[in-house]
C-alpha positions as CSV (number, residue, x, y, z in Angstrom):
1,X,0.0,0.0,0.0
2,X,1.3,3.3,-0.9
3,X,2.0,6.2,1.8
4,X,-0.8,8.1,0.0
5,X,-3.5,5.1,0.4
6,X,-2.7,4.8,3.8
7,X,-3.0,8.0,5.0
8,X,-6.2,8.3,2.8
9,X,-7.7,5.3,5.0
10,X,-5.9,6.5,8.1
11,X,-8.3,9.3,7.7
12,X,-11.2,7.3,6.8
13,X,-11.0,5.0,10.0
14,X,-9.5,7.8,12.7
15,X,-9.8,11.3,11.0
16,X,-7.5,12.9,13.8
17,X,-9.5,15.2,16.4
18,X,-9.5,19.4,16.0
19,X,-7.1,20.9,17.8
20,X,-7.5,24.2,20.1
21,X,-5.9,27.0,18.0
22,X,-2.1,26.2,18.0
23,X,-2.5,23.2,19.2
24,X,-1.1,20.2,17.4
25,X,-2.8,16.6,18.2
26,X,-0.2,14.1,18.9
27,X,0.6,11.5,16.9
28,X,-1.2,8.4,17.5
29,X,2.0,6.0,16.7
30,X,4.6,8.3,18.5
31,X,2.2,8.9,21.8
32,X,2.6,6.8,25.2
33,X,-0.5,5.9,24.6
34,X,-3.4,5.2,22.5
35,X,-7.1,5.7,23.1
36,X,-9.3,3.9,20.5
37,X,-12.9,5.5,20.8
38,X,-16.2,4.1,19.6
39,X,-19.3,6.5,19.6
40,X,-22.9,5.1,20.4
41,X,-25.9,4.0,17.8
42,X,-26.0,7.0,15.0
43,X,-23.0,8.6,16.4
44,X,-19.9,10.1,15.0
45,X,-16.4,11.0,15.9
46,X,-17.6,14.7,17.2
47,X,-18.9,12.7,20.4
48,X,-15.4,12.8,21.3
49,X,-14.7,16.7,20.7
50,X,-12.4,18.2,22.9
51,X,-11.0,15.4,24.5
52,X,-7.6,15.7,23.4
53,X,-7.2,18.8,24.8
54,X,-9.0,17.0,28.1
55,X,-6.7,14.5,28.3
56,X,-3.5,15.9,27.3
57,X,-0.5,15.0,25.0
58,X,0.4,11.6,26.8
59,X,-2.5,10.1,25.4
60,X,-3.5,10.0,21.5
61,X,-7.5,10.2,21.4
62,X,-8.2,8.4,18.6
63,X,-11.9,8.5,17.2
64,X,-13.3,5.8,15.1
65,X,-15.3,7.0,12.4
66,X,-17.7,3.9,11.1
67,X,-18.9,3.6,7.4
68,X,-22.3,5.7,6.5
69,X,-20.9,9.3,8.2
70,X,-19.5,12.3,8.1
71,X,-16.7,11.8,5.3
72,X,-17.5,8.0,4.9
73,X,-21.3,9.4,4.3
74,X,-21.8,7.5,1.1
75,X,-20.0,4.3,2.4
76,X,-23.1,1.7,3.4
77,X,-23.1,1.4,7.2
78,X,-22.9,-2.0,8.7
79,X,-25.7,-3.7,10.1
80,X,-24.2,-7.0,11.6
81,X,-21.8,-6.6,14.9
82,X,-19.4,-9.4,14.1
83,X,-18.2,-8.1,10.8
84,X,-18.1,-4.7,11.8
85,X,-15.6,-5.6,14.6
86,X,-13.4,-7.6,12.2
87,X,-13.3,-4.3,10.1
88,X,-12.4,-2.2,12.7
89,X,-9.8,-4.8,13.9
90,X,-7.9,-4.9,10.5
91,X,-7.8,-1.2,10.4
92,X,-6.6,-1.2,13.8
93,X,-3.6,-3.4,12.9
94,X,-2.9,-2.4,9.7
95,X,-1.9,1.2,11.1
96,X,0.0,-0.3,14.1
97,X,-2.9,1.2,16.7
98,X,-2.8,-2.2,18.9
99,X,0.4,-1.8,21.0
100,X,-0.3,0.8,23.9
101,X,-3.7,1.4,24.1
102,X,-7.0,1.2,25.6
103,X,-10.5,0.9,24.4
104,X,-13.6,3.6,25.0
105,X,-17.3,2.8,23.8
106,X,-20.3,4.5,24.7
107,X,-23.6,2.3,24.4
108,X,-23.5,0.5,20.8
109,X,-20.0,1.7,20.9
110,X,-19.1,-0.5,24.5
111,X,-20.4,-3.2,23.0
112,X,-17.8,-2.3,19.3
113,X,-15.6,-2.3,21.6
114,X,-15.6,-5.5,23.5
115,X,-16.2,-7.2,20.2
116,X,-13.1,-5.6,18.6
117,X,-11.3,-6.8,22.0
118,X,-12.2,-10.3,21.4
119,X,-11.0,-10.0,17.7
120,X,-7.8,-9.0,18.3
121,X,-7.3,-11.6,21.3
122,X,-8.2,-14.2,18.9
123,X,-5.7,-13.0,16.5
124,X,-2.5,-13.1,18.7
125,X,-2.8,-9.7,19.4
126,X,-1.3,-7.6,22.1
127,X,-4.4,-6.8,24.7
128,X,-5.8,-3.4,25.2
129,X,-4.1,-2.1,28.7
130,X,-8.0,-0.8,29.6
131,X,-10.9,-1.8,28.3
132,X,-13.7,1.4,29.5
133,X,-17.4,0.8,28.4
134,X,-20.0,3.3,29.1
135,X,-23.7,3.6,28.9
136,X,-23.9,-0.2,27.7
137,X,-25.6,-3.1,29.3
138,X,-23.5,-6.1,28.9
139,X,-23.3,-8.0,25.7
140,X,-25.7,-11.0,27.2
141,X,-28.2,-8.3,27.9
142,X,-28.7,-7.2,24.4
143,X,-31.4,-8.3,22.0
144,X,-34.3,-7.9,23.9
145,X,-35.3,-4.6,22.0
146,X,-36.5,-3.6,18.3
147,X,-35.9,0.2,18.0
148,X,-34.7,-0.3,14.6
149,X,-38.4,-1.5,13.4
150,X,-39.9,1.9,15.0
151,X,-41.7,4.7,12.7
152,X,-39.4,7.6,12.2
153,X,-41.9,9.7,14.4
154,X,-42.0,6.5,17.4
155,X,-37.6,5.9,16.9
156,X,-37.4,9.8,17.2
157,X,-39.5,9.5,20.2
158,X,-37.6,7.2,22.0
159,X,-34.0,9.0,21.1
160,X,-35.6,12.1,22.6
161,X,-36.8,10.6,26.0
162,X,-33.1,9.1,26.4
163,X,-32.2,12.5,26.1
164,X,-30.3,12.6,22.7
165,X,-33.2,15.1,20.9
166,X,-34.7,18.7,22.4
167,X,-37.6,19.9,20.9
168,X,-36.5,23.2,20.8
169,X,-33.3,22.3,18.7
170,X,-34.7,22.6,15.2
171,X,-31.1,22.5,13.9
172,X,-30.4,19.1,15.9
173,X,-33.6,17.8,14.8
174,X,-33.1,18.3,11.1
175,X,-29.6,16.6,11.8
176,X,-31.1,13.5,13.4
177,X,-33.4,13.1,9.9
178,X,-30.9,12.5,8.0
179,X,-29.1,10.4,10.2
180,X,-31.7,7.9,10.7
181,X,-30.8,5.4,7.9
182,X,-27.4,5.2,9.7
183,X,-29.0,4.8,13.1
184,X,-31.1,2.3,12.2
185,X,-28.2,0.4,11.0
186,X,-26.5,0.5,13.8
187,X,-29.5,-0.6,16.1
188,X,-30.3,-3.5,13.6
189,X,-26.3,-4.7,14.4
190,X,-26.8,-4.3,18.0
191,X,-30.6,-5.8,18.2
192,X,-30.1,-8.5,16.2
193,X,-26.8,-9.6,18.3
194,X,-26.2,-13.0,19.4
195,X,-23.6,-13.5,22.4
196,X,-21.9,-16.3,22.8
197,X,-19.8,-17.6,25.8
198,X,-15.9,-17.0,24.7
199,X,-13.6,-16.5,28.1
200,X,-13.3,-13.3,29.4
201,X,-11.1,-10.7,28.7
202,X,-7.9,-10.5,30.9
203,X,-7.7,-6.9,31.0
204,X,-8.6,-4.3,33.4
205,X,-12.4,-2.9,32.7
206,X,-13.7,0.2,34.3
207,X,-18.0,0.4,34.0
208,X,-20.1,3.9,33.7
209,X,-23.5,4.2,34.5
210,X,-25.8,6.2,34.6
211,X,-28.4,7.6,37.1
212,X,-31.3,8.2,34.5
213,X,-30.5,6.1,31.7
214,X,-33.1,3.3,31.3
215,X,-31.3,1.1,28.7
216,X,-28.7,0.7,30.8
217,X,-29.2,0.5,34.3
218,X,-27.2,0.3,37.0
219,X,-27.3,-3.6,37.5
220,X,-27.3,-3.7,34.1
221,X,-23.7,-2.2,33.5
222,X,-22.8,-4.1,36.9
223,X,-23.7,-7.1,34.6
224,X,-20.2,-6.4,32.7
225,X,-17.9,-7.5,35.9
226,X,-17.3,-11.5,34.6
227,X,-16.2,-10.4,31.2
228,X,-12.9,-9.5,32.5
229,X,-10.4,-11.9,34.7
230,X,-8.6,-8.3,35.3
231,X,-9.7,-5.9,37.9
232,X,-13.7,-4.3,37.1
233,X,-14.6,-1.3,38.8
234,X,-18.1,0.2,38.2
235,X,-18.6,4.9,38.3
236,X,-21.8,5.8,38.5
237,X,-22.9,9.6,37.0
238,X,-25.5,11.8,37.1
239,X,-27.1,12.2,33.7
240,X,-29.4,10.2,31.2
241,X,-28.1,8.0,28.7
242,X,-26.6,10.6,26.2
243,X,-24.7,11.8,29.5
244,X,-21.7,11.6,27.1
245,X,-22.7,14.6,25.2
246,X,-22.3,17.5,27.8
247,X,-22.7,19.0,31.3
248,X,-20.8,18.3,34.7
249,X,-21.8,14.5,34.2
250,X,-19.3,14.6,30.4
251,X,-16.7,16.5,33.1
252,X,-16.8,13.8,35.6
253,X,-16.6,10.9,32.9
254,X,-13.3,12.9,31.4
255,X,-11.8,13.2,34.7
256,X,-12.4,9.9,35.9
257,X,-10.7,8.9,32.4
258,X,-7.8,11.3,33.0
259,X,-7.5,9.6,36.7
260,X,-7.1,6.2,35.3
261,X,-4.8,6.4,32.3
262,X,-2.7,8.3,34.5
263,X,-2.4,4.8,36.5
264,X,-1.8,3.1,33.8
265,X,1.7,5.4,33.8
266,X,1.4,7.4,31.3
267,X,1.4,10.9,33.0
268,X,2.1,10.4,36.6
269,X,2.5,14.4,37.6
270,X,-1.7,15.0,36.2
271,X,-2.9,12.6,39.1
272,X,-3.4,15.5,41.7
273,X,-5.1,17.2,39.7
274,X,-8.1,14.2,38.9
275,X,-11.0,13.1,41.0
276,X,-10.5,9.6,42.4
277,X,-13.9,8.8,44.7
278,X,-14.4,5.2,43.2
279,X,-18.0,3.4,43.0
280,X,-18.1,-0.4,43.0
């Protein structure tokens, strides 16, 4: 593959994040670090805006953008799990992104993520050092649910009383039309999902959940603890299940990130400055 190919589907796969002006993102294969993140049903990589600058230069935040958005628009969007994951995978390896790094989904995303995890276990590959899954009920918990049938008017219902739709957002609204043929697709992968026992991971998983969030509850996120044979610790946040998206509940979630990359020993002199009050 030529160096202009590559960095052609480099972009495709992890467009690198805006910077703040004069700011340079740090380069994912020279960093300490790597953090591969997956954005929920419907999402795109602007879920993950402004945490580089969060999170500082010892850690690459590295976005995945899925087929079916933003510059992959006209790309068909996957609407099986397993082959999804074993795309993501190959793009993962082929641009040396699985040494150093840790995994971050958010709802559809957690559940990319551990999928992706089990991929590149299966391959030989090095682990992820942290595996962190957010807003997700855990992957035996899924397929009980058929959102992706809905009307446009009942999905768009249901997005809006888990928070991700305001009325009063005509802007947001308009965006969410034409994103529904993308959502869909990615509700169809994780509806129609079929776990099946495999061991569990071996590496360290850290749980969020969130108070209001009603896809995901608390004992459903709990649920997550025997897929790893590593340590499992469980934050609970304020919020609804888009918590991800803004507010204090988005500044806890970063700085509870920030707190445990740090351990993992990648910027030892920012721990002071995180908060550390662990839920189990």
């Amino acid at each position: 593959m030529s160096p202009a190919d590559l960095l052609s589907q480099r972009s495709a796969w992890f467009p690198r994040p805006v910077a703040a002006p004069a700011a340079e993102p740090p380069d994912p294969a020279a960093a300490p670090l790597r953090l591969v993140c997956f954005p929920y049903a419907g999402g795109t990589v602007s879920a993950f805006r402004g945490w580089q600058e969060r999170l500082g230069d010892e850690v690459a935040v590295v976005p995945v953008q899925l087929p079916g958005r933003g510059l992959r628009l006209r790309e068909r969007p996957y609407d099986t799990m397993e082959p999804l994951a074993e795309a993501v995978a190959d793009a993962l390896e082929e641009h040396r992104l699985t040494h150093d790094y840790a995994l971050f989904g958010h709802s559809m995303g957690a559940l990319l993520a551990y999928e992706v995890a089990c991929v590149l276990r299966r391959r030989g590959a090095p682990r992820p050092r942290h595996l962190f899954v957010s807003g997700s009920r855990a992957p035996h918990l899924y397929g009980d649910r058929a959102d992706h049938t809905l009307s446009d008017t009942a999905l768009r219902e249901v997005i809006r009383d888990l928070g991700g739709l305001d009325d009063a957002d005509t802007l947001g609204a308009a965006y969410f039309d034409r994103r529904l043929p993308v959502l869909r697709a990615d509700l169809r992968a994780c509806e129609r999902y079929d776990w099946h026992p495999r061991p569990p991971l071996d590496c360290p998983t850290t749980a969020f959940s969130a108070a209001a969030d009603p896809i995901a509850t608390p004992e459903m996120v709990e649920a997550w603890r025997p897929y790893t044979t590593g340590s499992f610790l469980r934050r609970h946040l304020p919020g609804n299940h888009f918590f991800l998206n803004g507010g204090p509940s988005r500044d806890r979630l970063l700085a509870h990130l920030g707190t445990e990359l740090d351990a993992l020993g990648t910027t030892p002199h920012r721990k002071a400055t995180r908060e550390a009050t662990w839920t189990f």
